[in-house]
C-alpha positions in Angstrom: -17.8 11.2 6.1 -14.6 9.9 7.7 -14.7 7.0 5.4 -14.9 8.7 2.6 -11.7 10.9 3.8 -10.0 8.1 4.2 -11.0 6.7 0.7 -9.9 10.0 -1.4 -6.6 10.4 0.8 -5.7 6.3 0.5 -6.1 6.8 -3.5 -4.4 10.1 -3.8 -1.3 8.3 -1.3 -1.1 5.9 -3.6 -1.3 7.8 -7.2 1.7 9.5 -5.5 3.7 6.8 -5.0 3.3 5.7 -8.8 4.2 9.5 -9.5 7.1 9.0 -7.6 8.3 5.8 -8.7 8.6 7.1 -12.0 10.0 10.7 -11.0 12.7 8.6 -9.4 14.2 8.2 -13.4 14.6 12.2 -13.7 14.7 13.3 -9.6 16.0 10.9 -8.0 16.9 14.0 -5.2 13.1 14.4 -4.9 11.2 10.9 -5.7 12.4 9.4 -2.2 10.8 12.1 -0.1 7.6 11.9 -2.2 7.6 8.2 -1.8 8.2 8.5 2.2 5.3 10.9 2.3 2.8 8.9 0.3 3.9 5.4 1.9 3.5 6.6 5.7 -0.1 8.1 4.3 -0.8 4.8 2.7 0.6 2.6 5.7 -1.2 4.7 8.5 -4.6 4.5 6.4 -4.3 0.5 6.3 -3.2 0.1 9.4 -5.8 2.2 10.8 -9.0 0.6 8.5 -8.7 -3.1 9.3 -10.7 -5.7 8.0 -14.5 -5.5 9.2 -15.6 -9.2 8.9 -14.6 -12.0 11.5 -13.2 -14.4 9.1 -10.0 -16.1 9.5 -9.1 -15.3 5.8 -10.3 -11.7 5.8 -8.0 -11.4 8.7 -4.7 -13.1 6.6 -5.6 -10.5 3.6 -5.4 -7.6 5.7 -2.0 -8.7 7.5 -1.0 -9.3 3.8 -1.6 -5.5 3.0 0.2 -4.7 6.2 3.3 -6.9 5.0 2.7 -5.5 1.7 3.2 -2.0 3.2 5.9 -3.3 5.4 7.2 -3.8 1.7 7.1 -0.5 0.2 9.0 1.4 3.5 11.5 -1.1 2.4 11.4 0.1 -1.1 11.7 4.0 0.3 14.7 3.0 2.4 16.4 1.4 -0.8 15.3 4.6 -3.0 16.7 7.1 -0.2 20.0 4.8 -0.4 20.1 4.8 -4.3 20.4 1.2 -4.3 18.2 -0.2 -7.3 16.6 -3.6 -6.1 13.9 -0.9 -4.2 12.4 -1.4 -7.9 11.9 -5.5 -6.2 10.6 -4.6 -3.3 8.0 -2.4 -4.6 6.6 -4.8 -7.4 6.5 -7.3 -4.4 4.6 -4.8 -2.3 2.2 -4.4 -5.6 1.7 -8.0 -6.0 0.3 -8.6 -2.4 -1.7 -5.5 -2.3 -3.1 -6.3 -6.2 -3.9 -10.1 -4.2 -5.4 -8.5 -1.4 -7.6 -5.6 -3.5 -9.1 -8.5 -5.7 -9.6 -11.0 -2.7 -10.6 -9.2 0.0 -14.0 -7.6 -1.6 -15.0 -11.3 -2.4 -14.6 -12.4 0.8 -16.8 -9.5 2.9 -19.2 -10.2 0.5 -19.3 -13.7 1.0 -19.2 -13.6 4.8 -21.7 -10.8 4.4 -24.5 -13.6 2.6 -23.4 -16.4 5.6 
């Protein structure tokens, strides 16, 4: 049950912070607190659900998420500043966790066969 919790509040955290990242065109008053709400919700959720295999790599993908979120508080600091290169730091933040989300499933299930 308290995976499943986590899973519906990591997916809503993160539809959130696309919601945001566009609301930041026509609120840009608003769009930074809603970011800063769904990035500490997304951040706390990966921090707290590390990787369940023993592999080395495993291991690097999940600090990559966790560098990835380091990424997006970044990208809320530079939103609540109105300074527009937070637009960098969140497609970086994307590209690491889009790496990590397609890499990471592979590689529990190949550990898992081992």
């Amino acid at each position: 049950m308290m995976r499943n919790t986590k899973d519906i509040l990591l997916r809503i955290s993160a539809t959130f912070i696309l919601l945001s990242a566009g609301l930041y065109l026509f609120l840009p008053e608003i769009a930074p607190w809603l970011m800063a709400l769904s990035v500490a919700t997304f951040s706390a959720i990966t921090a707290t659900t590390p990787y369940p295999g023993k592999s080395i790599r495993g291991k690097r993908l999940f600090n990559i998420q966790l560098f990835a979120c380091m990424f997006m508080v970044v990208a809320t600091y530079l939103m609540f500043r109105h300074i527009n290169e937070w637009v960098l730091a969140m497609i970086s933040a994307a590209v690491f966790l889009l790496y990590a989300a397609v890499v990471l499933p592979k590689e529990l299930e190949k550990e898992k066969k081992k």
